[in-house]
C-alpha positions as CSV (number, residue, x, y, z in Angstrom):
1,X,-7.7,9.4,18.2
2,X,-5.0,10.4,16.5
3,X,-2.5,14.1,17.4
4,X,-0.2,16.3,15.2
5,X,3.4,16.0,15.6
6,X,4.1,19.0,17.3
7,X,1.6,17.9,20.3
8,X,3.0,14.7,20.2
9,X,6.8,16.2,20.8
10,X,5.3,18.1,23.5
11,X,3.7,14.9,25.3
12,X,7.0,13.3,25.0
13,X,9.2,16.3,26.4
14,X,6.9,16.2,29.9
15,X,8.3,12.6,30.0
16,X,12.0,13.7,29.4
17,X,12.2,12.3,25.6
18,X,14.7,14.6,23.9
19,X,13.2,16.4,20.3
20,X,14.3,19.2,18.6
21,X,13.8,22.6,19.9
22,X,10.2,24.3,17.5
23,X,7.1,25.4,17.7
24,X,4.2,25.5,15.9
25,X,3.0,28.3,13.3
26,X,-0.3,29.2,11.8
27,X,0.7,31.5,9.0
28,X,3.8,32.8,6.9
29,X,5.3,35.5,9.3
30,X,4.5,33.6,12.4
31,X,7.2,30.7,10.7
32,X,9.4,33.2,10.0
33,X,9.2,34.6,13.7
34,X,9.9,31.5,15.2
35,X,12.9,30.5,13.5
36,X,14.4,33.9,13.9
37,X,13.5,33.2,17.9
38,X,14.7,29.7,17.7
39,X,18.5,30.8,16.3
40,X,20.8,28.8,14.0
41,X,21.6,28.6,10.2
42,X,19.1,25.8,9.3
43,X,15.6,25.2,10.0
44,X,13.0,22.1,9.0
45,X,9.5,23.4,8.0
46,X,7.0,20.3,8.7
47,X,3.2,20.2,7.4
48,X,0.7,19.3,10.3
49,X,-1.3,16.8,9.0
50,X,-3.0,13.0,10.5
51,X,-0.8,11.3,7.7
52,X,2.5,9.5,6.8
53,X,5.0,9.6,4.2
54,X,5.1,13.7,4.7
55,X,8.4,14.2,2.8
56,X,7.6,11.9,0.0
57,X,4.9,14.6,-0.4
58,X,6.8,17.6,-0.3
59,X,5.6,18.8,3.0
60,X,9.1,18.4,4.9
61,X,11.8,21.0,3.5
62,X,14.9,22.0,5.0
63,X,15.8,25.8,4.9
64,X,19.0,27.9,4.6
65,X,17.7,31.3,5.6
66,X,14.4,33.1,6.9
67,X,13.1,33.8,2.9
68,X,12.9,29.8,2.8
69,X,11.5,29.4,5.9
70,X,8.8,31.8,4.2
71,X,8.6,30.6,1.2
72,X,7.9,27.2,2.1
73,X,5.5,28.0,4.7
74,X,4.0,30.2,2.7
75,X,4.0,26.7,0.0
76,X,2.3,24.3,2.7
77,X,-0.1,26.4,4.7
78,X,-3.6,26.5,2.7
79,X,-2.7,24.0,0.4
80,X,-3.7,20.2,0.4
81,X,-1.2,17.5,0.6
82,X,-0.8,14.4,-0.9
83,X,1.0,11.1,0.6
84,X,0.4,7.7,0.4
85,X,-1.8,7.6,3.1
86,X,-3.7,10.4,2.4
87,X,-5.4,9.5,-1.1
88,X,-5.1,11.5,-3.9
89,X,-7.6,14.2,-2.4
90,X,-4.9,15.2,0.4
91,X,-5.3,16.7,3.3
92,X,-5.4,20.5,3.7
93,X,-2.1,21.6,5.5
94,X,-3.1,24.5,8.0
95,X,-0.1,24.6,10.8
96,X,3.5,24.0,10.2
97,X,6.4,23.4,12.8
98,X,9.4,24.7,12.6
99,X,12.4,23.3,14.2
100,X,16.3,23.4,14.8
101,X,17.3,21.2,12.0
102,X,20.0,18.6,12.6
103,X,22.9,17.0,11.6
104,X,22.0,13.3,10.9
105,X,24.6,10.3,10.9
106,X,22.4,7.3,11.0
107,X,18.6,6.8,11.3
108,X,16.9,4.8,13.6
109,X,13.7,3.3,13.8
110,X,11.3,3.1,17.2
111,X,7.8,2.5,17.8
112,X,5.3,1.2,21.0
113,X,2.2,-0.9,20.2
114,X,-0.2,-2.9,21.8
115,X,0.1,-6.8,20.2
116,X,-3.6,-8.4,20.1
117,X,-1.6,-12.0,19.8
118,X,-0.1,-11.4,23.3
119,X,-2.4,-8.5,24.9
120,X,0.9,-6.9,25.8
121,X,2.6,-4.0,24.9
122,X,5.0,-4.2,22.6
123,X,8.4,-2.4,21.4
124,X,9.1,-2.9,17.8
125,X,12.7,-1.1,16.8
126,X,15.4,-1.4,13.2
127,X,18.6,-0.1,12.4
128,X,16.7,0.9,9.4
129,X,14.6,4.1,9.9
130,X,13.5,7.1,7.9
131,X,10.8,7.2,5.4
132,X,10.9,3.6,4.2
133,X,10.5,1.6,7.1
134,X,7.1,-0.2,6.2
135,X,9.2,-1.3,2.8
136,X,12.1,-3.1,5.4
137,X,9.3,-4.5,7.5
138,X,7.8,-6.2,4.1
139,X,10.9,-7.4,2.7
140,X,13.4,-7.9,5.0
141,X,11.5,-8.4,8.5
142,X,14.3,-10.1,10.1
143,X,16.0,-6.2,10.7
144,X,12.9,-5.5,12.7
145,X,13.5,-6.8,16.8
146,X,10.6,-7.1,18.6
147,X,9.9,-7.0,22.3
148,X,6.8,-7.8,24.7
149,X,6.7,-6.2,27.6
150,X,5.1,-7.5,31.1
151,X,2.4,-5.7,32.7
152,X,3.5,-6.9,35.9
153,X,6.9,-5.4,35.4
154,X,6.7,-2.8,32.6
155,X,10.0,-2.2,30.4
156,X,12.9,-3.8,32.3
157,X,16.2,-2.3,32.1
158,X,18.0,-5.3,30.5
159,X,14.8,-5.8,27.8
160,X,15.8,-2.2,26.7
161,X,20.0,-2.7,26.3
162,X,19.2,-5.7,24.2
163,X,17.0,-3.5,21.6
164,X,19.5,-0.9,21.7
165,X,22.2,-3.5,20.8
166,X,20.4,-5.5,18.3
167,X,19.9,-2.5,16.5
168,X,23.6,-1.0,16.6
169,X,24.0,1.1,19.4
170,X,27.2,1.6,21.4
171,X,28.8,3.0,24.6
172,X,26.6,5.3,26.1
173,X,24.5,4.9,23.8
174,X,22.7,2.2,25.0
175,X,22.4,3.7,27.9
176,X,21.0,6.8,26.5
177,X,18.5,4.4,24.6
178,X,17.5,2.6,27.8
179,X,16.1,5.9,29.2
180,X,14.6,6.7,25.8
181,X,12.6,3.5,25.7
182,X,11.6,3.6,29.2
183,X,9.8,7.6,28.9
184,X,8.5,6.7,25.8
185,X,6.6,3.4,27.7
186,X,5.4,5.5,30.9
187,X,4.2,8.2,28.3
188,X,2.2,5.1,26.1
189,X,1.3,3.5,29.0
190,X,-0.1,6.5,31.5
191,X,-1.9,8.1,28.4
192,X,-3.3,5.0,27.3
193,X,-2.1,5.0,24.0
194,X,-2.5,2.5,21.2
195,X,0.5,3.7,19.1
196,X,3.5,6.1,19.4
197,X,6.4,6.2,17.2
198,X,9.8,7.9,16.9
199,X,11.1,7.7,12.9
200,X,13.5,8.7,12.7
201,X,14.9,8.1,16.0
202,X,18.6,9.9,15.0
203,X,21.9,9.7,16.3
204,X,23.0,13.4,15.8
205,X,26.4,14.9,15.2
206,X,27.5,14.7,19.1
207,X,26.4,11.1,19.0
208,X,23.6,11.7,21.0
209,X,19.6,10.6,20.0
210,X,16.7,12.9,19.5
211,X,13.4,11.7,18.4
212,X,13.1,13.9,15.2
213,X,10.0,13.1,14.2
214,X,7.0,11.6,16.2
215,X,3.0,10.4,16.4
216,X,0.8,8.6,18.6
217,X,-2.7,7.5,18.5
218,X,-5.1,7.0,21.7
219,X,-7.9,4.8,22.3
220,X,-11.0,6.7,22.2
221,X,-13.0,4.1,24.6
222,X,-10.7,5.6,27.1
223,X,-10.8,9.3,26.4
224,X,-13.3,9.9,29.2
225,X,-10.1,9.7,31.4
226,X,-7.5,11.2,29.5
227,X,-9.5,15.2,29.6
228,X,-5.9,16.8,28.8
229,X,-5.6,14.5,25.5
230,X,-9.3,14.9,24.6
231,X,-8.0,18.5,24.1
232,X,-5.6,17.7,21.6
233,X,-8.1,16.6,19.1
234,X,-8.0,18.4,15.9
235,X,-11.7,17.7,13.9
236,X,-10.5,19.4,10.8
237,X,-8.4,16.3,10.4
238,X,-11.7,14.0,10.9
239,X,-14.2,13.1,8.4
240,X,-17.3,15.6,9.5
241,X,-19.7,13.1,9.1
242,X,-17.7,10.6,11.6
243,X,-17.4,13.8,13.7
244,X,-21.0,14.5,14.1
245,X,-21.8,11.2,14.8
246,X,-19.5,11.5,18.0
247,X,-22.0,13.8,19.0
248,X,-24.9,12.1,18.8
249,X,-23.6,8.8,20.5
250,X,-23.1,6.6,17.2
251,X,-20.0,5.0,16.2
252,X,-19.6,5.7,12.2
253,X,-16.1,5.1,10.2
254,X,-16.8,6.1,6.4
255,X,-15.9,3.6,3.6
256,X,-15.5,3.8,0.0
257,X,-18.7,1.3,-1.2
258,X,-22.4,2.2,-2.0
259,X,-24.5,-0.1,0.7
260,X,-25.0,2.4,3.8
261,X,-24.7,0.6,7.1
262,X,-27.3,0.9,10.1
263,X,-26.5,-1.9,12.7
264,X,-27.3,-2.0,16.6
265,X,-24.0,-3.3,18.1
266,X,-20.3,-3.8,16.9
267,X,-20.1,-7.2,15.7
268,X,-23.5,-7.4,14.2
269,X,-22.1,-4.0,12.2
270,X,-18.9,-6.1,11.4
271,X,-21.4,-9.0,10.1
272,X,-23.5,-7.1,8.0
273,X,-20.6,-5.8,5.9
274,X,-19.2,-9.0,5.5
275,X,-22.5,-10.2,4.3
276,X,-22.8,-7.6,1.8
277,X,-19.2,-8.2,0.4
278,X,-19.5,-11.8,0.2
279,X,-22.8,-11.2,-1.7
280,X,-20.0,-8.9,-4.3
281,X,-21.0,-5.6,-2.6
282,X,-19.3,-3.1,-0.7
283,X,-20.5,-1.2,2.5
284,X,-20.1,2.7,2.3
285,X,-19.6,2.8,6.2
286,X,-20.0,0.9,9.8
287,X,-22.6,2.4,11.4
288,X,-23.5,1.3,15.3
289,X,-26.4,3.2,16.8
290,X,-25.5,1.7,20.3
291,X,-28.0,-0.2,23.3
292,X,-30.4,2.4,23.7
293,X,-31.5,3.7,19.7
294,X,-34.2,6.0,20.1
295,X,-36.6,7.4,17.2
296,X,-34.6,10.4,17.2
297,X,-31.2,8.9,17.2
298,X,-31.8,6.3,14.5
299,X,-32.9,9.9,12.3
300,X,-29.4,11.1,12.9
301,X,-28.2,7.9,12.0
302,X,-30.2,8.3,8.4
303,X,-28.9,12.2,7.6
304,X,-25.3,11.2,8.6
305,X,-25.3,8.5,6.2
306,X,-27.1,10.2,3.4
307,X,-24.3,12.8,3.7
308,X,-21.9,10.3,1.7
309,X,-23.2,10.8,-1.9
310,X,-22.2,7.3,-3.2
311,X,-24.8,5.5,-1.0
312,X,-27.4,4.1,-3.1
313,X,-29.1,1.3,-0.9
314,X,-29.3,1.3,2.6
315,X,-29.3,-2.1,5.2
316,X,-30.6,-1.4,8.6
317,X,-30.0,-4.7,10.6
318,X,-31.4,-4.7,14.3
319,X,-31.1,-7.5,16.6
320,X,-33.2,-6.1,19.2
321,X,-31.9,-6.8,22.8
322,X,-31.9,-4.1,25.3
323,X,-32.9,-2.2,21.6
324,X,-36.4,-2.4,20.6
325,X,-37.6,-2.9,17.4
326,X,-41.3,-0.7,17.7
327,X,-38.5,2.1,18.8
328,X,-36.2,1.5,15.3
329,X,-39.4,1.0,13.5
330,X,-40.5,4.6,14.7
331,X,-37.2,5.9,14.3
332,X,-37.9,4.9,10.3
333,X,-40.9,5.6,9.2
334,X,-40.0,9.5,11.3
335,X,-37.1,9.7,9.0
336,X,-38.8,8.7,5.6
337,X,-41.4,11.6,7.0
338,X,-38.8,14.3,8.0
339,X,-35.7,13.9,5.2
340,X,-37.3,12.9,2.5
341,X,-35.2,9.7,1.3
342,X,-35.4,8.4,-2.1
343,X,-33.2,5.5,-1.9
344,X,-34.5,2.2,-1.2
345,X,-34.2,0.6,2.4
346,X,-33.7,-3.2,3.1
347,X,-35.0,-4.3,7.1
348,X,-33.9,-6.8,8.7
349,X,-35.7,-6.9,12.2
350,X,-35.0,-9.2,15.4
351,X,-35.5,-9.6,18.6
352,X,-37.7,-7.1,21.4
353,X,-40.9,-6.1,20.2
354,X,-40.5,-7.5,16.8
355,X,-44.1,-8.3,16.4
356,X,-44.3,-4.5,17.1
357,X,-42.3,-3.1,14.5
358,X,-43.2,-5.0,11.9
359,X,-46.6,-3.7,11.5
360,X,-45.2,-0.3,12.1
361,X,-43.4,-0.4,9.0
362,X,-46.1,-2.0,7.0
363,X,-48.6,0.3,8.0
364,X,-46.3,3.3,7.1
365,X,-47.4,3.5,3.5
366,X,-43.3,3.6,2.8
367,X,-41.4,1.1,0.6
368,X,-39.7,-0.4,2.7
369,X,-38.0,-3.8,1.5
370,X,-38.7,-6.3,4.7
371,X,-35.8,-9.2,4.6
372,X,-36.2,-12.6,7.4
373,X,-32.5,-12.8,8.2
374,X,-29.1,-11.3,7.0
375,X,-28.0,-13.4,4.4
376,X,-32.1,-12.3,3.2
377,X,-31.1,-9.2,3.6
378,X,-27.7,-9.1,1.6
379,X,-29.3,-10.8,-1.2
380,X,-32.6,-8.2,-1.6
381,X,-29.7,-5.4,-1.4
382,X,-27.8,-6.7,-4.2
383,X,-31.1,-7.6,-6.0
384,X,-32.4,-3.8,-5.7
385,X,-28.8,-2.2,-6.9
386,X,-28.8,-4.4,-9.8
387,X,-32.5,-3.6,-10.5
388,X,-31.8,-0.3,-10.5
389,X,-28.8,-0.1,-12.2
C-alpha cells in the first residue's frame, strides 16, 4: 500500500525526521491560504499523486508570489499528470502541498528497503540524488553504498557514520545524518514498511539536512495491525477493479494482456501466467480467489475480470485442496447464468471433489472448454484466441 507525500512527511515528523514546513490543499484558494499562513518569499507547489518522476512532469513548480502559488494550483488540481511511471493516461492530480521552499546546495540520495537476498533491511544511500537517481544506479552503481542491517541489533550508530561519510558528509553532519537514518529505520520498522525514501535528502543553506521530498509503501498482509496507516489509503489512486476485489477477499493486480486470470492460490496464479506467456500469450491480471472460493465469490471473481475490456479468453485453474471443485463448478455455471458471458472459458480442474465438478460443468448446457492439466490448458487458450481471431 502505497501513501501521498504529504502523509508520508507527517509519519516521518512523529519520528523527529526534519521536512519542510506545508500542508496539504484541496483547491486553488485553500493553496493560496496556506502559503500566506506558512510566510516567506518562495513556495513549492507539489501534485499528490502514487507516482515518480513528478517534476519531469510538470507537477513540481516553484513560486515567487501568491498569484503563482494560484496559478499553478489552479494548473495541477483536476488535471491528469503524466510521468514515467504513470503511463501515458496519467494520473488525475486532486491535492497539492505546499511548502517553504528551500535553498539547495547539494542533493542527496536516501532510501530503506527490505533485501529478499538477505531477509534484512537494508539502507541504500548516493551522493547523487534528485530526479535521476535510478539513471546513477544503472550506470554507475558503484556511487550507490549499501548497508544491511541486523534484526538483532537494528541500525548501529557506527553502520550509520560510515553511509554518511561514503556519501560526503562532514562535521556535524554526520552526526546529524546518524539521527536521520536511525528515525527513518524505527519509522520503517514499527510501521512495517516495505519502502520509504528521502530524494532528495538536501543539505540546505545553514548546512543542515531536510528530507524535501518523501514516499513509503506498506505491506498490505500486515495492515490488519497498522489501523492508523490503513487510514491513509487513498482508492482514487487504486485501480477500482483491484479495489473491489479487496472487498470481496480476492487478490487481483490488473495487467496489460487479453487471457483473464482465475487461480486458487498464489503460486498456482504465478504458474498459470507463466504458462500462458510461454505459450506467446499474455495474462490480463493475477487473480487468486483464496482457500475457501465459494459459488458466490468465484461470481465476483468473473464481473471483476470482465470489467477490463481487453480480456477475450478466460483460464480458471483450480487445484482443489481445502477448495472444492463441485463448489468452483457451481460458482461457474451461476455466473454464465447471472452475467451473461460471451467469451469463451478454458477449465482446468484438480483435486477435492473433482469427480463432482466435472459433471457439473458438463451438464450445464455451457461451453465450457474442459483442459487435463495446465500446459492443456495454455495450449486450448491460445488455440481458441487464434480461432477466433
Amino acid at each position: 500500500m502505497n501513501i501521498h507525500e504529504y502523509q508520508t512527511k507527517e509519519l516521518l515528523r512523529g519520528y523527529g525526521v526534519p521536512v519542510p514546513e506545508g500542508r496539504v490543499a484541496h483547491n486553488v484558494d485553500n493553496a493560496a491560504t496556506v502559503a500566506d499562513e506558512l510566510g516567506g518569499e518562495r513556495w513549492v507547489v507539489k501534485a499528490q499523486i502514487h507516482a515518480g518522476g513528478r517534476g519531469k512532469g510538470g507537477g513540481v513548480k516553484v513560486a515567487s508570489s501568491l498569484d503563482e502559488v494560484r496559478h499553478f494550483a489552479d494548473q495541477m488540481i483536476g488535471s491528469h499528470l503524466v510521468t514515467p511511471q504513470t503511463g501515458p493516461e496519467g494520473r488525475l492530480v486532486q491535492r497539492v502541498l505546499v511548502e517553504q521552499a528551500s535553498n539547495i546546495r547539494q542533493e542527496y540520495y536516501l532510501g530503506l528497503v527490505i533485501d529478499r537476498a538477505t531477509q534484512r533491511i537494508t539502507v541504500i544511500a548516493s551522493a547523487s540524488g534528485g530526479m535521476n537517481i535510478e539513471e546513477v544506479a544503472k550506470t554507475d552503481p558503484d556511487r550507490v553504498i549499501r548497508e544491511a542491517i541486523d534484526p538483532a541489533v537494528g541500525l548501529m550508530s557506527f553502520q550509520c557514520r560510515k553511509i554518511a561519510a561514503n556519501i560526503g558528509l562532514q562535521g556535524r553532519q554526520i552526526g546529524e545524518a546518524a539521527k536521520l537514518m536511525k528515525a527513518l529505520y524505527r519509522c520503517f520498522r514499527d510501521k512495517d514498511a516495505l519502502l520509504a525514501e528521502i530524494n532528495p535528502l538536501a543539505e540546505v543553506e545553514d548546512g543542515s539536512l531536510i528530507a524535501l521530498d518523501a514516499k513509503m509503501s506498506f505491506d498490505g498482509n500486515a495492515l490488519y495491525r497498522r489501523p492508523q496507516i490503513t487510514e491513509l489509503r487513498d482508492f482514487d489512486e487504486e485501480d477500482p477493479k483491484e479495489v473491489e476485489a479487496t472487498g470481496h477477499g480476492l487478490n487481483y493486480i490488473a495487467l496489460d494482456g487479453n487471457v483473464g486470470c482465475i487461480v486458487n492460490g498464489a503460486g498456482l496464479a504465478m504458474a498459470t501466467m507463466d504458462a500462458i506467456s510461454f505459450h506467446n500469450g499474455k495474462p490480463a491480471n493475477f487473480l487468486d480467489v483464496g482457500g475457501g472460493a465459494s459459488p458466490e465469490k468465484v461470481g465476483n471473481a468473473f464481473r471483476i475480470v470482465l470489467q477490463d475490456p481487453n480480456v477475450k479468453i478466460i483460464l480458471v485453474n483450480i487445484f482443489a485442496g481445502i477448495n472444492r471443485c463441485d463448489w468452483i463448478a457451481e460458482g461457474l455455471v451461476q455466473a454464465m447464468r447471472d452475467q451473461q458471458i460471451d467469451v469463451p472459458i478454458v477449465v482446468r480442474l484438480a483435486g477435492t471433489n473433482v469427480e463432482k465438478g466435472g459433471p457439473i460443468l458438463a451438464e450445464s448446457g455451457f461451453p465450457f472448454i474442459m483442459a487435463d492439466n495446465l500446459d492443456d490448458a495454455a495450449t486450448k487458450v491460445m488455440a481458441t484466441l487464434e480461432a477466433s481471431a
